[in-house]
FIMIBA-139415 format. One record per residue: residue number from 1; chain; x negated, y negated, z of N, C-alpha, C, O in turn. Coordinates in steps of 0.001 Angstrom, whole numbers. Layout:
BEGIN
<keba lumvex="NUM" balo="A" n_u="X" n_v="Y" n_w="Z" ca_u="X" ca_v="Y" ca_w="Z" c_u="X" c_v="Y" c_w="Z" o_u="X" o_v="Y" o_w="Z"/>
...
//
This chain:
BEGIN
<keba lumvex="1" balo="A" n_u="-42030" n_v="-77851" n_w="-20689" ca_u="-42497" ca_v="-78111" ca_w="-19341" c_u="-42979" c_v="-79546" c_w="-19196" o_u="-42984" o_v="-80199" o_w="-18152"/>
<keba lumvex="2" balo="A" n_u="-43410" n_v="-79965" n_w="-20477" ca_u="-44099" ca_v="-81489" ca_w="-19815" c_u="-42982" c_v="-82394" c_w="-20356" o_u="-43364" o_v="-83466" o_w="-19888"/>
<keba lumvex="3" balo="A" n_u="-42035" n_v="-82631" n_w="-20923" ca_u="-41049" ca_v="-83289" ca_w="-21194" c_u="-40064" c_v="-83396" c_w="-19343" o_u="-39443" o_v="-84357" o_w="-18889"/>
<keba lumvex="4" balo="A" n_u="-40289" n_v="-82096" n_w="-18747" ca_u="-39969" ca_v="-81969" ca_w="-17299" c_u="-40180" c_v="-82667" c_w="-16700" o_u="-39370" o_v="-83098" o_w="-15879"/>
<keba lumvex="5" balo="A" n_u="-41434" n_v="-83123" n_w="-16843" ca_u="-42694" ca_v="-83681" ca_w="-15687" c_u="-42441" c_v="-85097" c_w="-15724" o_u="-41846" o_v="-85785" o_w="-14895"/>
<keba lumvex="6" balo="A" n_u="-43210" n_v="-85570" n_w="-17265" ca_u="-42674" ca_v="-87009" ca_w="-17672" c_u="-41805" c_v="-88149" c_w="-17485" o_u="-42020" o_v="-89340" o_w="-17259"/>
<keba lumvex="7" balo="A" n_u="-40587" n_v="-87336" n_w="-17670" ca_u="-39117" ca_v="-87991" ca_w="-17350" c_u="-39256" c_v="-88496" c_w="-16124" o_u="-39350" o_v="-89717" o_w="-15998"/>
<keba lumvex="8" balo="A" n_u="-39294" n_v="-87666" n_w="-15030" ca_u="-39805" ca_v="-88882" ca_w="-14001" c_u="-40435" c_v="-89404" c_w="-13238" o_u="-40309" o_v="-89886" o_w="-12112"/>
<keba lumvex="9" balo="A" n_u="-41552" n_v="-89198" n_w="-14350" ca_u="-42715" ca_v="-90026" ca_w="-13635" c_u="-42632" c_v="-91733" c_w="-14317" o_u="-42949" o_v="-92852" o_w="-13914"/>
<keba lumvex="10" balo="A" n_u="-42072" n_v="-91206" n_w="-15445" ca_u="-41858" ca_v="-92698" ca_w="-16367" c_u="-40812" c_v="-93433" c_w="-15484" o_u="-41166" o_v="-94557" o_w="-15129"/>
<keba lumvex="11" balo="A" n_u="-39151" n_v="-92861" n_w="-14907" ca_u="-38795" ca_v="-93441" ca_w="-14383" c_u="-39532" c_v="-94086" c_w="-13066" o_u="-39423" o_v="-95305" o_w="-12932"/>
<keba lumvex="12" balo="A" n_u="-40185" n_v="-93437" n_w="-12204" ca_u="-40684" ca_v="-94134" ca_w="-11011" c_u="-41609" c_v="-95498" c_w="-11901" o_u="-41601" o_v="-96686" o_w="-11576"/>
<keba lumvex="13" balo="A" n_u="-42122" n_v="-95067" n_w="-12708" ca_u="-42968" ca_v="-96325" ca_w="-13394" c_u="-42365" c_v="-97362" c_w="-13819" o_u="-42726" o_v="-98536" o_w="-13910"/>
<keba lumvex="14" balo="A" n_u="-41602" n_v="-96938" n_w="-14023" ca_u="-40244" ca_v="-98209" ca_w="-14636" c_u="-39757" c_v="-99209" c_w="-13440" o_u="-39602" o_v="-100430" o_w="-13469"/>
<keba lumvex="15" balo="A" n_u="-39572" n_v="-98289" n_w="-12394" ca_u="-39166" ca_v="-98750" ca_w="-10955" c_u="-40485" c_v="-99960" c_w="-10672" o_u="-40475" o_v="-101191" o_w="-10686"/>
<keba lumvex="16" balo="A" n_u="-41648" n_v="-98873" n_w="-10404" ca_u="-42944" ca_v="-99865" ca_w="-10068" c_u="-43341" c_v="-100794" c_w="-11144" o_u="-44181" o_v="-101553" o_w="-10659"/>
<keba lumvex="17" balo="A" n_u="-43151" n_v="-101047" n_w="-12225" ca_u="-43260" ca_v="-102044" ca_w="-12611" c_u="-42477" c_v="-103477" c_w="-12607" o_u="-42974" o_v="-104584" o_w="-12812"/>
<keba lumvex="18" balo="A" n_u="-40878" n_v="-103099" n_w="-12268" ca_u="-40008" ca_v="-103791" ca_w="-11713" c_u="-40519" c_v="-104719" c_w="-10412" o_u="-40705" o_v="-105933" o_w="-10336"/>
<keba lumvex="19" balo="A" n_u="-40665" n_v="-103680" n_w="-9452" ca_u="-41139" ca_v="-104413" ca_w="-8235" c_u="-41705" c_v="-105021" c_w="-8374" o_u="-41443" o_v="-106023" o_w="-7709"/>
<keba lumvex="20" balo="A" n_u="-43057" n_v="-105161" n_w="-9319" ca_u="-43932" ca_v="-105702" ca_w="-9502" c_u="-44032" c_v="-106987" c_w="-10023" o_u="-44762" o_v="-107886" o_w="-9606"/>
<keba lumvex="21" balo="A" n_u="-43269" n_v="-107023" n_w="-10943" ca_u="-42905" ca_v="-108140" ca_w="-11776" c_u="-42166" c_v="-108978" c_w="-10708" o_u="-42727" o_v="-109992" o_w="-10291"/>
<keba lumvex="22" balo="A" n_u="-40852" n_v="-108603" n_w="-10194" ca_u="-40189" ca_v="-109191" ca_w="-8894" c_u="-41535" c_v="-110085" c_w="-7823" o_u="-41647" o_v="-111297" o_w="-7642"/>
<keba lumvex="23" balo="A" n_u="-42428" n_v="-108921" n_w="-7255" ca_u="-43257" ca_v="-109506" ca_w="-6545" c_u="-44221" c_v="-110781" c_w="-7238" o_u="-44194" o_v="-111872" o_w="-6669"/>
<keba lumvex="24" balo="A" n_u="-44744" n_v="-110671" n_w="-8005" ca_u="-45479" ca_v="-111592" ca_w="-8617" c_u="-44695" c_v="-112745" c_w="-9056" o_u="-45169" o_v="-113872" o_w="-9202"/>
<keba lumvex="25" balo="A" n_u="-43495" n_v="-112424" n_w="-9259" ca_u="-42926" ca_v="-114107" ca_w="-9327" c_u="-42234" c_v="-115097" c_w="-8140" o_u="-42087" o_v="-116319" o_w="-8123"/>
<keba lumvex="26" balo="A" n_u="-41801" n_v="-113844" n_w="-6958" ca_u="-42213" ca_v="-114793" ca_w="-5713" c_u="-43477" c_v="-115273" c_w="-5161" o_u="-43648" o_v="-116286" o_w="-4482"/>
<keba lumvex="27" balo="A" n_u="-44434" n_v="-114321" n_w="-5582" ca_u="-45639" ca_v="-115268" ca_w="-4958" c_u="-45714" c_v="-116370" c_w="-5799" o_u="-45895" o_v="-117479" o_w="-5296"/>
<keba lumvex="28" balo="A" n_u="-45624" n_v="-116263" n_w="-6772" ca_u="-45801" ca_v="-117422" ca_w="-8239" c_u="-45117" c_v="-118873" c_w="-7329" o_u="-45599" o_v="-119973" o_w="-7058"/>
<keba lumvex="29" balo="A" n_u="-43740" n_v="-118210" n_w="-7038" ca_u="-42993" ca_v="-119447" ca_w="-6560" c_u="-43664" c_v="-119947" c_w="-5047" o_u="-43529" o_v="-121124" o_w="-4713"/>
<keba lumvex="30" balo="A" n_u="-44400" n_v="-118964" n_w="-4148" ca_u="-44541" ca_v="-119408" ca_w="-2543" c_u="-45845" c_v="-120213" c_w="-3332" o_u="-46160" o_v="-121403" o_w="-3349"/>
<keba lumvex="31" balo="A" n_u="-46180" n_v="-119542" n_w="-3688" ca_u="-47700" ca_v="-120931" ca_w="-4377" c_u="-47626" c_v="-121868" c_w="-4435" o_u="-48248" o_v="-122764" o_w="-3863"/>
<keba lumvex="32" balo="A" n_u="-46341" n_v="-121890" n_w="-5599" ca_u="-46168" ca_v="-123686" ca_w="-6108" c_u="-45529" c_v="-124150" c_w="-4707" o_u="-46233" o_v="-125027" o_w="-4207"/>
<keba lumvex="33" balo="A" n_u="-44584" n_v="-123877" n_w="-4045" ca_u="-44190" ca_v="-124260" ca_w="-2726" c_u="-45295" c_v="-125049" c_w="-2076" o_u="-45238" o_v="-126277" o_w="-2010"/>
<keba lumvex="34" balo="A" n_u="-46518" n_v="-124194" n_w="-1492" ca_u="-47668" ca_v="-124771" ca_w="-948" c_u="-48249" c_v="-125556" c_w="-1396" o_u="-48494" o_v="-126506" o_w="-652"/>
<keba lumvex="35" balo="A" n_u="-48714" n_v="-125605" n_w="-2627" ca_u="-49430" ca_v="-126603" ca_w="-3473" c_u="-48320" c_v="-127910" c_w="-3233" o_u="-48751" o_v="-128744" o_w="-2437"/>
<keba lumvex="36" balo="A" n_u="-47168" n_v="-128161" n_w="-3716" ca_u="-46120" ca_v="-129009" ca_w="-2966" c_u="-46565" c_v="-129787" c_w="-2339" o_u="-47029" o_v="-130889" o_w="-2632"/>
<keba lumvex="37" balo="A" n_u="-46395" n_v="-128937" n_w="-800" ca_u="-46786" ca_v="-129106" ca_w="626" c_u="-47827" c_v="-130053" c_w="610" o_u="-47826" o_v="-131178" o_w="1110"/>
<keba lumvex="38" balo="A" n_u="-49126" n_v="-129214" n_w="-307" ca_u="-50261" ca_v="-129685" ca_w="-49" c_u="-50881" c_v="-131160" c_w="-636" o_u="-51803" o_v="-131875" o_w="-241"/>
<keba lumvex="39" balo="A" n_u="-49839" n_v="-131277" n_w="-1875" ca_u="-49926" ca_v="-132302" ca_w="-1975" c_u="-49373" c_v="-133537" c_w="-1716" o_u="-49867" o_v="-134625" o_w="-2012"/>
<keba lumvex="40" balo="A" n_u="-47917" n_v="-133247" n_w="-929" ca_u="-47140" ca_v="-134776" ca_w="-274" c_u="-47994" c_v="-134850" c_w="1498" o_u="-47719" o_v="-135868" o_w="2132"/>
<keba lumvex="41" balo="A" n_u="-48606" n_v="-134194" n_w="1946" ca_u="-49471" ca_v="-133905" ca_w="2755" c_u="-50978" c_v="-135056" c_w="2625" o_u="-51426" o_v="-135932" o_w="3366"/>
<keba lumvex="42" balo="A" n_u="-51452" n_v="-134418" n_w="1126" ca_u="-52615" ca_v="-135372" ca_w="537" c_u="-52175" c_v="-136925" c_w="304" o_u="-52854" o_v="-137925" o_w="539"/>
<keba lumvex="43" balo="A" n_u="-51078" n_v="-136866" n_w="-131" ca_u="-50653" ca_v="-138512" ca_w="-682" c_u="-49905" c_v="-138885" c_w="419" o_u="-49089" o_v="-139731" o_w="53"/>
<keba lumvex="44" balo="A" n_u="-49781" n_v="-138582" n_w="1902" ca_u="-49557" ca_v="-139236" ca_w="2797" c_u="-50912" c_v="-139625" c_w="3543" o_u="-51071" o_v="-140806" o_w="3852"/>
<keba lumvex="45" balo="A" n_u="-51882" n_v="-138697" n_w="3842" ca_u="-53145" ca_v="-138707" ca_w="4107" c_u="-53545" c_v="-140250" c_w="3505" o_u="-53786" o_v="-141210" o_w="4238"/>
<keba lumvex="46" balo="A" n_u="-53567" n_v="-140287" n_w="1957" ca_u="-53889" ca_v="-141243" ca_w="1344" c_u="-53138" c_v="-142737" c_w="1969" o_u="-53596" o_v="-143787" o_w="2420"/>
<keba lumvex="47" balo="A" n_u="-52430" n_v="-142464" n_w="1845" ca_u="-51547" ca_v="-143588" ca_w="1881" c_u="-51895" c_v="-144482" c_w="3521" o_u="-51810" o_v="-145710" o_w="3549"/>
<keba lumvex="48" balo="A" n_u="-52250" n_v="-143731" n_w="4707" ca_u="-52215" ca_v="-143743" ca_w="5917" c_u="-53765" c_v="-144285" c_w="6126" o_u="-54099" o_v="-144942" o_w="7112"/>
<keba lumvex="49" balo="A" n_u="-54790" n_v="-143862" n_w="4899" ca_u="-55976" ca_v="-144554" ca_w="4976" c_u="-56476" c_v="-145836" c_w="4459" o_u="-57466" o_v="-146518" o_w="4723"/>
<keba lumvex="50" balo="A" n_u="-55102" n_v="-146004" n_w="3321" ca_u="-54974" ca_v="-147188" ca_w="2708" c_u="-54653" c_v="-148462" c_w="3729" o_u="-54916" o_v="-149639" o_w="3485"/>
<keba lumvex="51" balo="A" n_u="-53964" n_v="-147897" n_w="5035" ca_u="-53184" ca_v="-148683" ca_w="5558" c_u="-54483" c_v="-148806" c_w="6693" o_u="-54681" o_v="-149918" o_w="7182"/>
<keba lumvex="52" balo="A" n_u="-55051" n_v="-148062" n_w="6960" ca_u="-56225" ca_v="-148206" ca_w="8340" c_u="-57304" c_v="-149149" c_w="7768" o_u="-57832" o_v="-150003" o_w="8481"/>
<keba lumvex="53" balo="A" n_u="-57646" n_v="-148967" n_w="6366" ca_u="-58304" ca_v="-150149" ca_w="5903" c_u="-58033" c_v="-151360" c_w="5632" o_u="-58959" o_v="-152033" o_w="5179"/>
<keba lumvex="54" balo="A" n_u="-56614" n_v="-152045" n_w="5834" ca_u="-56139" ca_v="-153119" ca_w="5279" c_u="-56082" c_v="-153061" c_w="7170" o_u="-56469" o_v="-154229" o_w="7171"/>
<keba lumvex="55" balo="A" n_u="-56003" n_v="-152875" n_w="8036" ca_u="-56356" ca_v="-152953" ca_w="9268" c_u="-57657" c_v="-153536" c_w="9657" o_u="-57806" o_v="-154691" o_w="10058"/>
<keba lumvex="56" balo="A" n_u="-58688" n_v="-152556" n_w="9494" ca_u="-59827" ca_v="-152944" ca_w="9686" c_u="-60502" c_v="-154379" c_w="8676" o_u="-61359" o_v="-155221" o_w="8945"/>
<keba lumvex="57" balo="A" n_u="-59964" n_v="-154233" n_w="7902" ca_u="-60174" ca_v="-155805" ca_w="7105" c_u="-59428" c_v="-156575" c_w="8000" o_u="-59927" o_v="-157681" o_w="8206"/>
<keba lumvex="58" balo="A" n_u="-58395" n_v="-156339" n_w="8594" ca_u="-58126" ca_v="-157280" ca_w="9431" c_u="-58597" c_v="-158125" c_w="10718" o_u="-58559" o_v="-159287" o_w="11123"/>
<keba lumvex="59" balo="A" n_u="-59126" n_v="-156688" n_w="11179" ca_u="-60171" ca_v="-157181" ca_w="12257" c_u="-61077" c_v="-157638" c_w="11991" o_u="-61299" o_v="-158669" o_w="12626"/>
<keba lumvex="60" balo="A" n_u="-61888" n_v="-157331" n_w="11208" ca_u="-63057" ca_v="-157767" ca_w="10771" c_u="-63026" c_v="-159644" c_w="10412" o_u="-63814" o_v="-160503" o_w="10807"/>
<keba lumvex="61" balo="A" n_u="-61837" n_v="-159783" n_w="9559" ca_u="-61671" ca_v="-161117" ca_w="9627" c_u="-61549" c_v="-162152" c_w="10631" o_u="-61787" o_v="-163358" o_w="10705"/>
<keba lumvex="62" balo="A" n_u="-61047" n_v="-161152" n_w="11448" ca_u="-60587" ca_v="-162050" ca_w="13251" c_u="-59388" c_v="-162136" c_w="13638" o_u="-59166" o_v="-162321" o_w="14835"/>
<keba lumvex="63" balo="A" n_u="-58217" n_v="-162010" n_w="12604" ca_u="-57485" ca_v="-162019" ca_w="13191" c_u="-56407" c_v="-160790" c_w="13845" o_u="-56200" o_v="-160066" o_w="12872"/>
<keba lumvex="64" balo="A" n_u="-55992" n_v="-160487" n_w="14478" ca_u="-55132" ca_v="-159404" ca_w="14672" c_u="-54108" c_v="-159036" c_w="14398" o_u="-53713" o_v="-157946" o_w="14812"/>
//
């Protein structure tokens, strides 16, 4: 009777651990995606403040 039972409960487990594994390595991948994002995002940020200060040194000097 429990050799009955087992069989497929192990298969559904087999199944759900599949999915699982599947799921966790697309999020794995939408992560690094964002982090990406987040960082050509940051190093444009950067870059755009680099440029507002070589501005304002400009003014500041007098000339425009």
């Amino acid at each position: 009777m429990l050799p009955g039972i087992l069989t497929p409960l192990a298969g559904m487990a087999v199944v759900i651990l599949i999915v699982a594994i599947i799921s966790v390595g697309k999020v794995s991948e939408h992560e690094n995606e964002v982090r990406y994002r987040l960082r050509a995002a940051e190093m444009e940020h950067q870059k755009r403040m680099k440029e507002l200060e070589l501005e304002l040194e400009k003014f500041r000097r007098g000339s425009p």
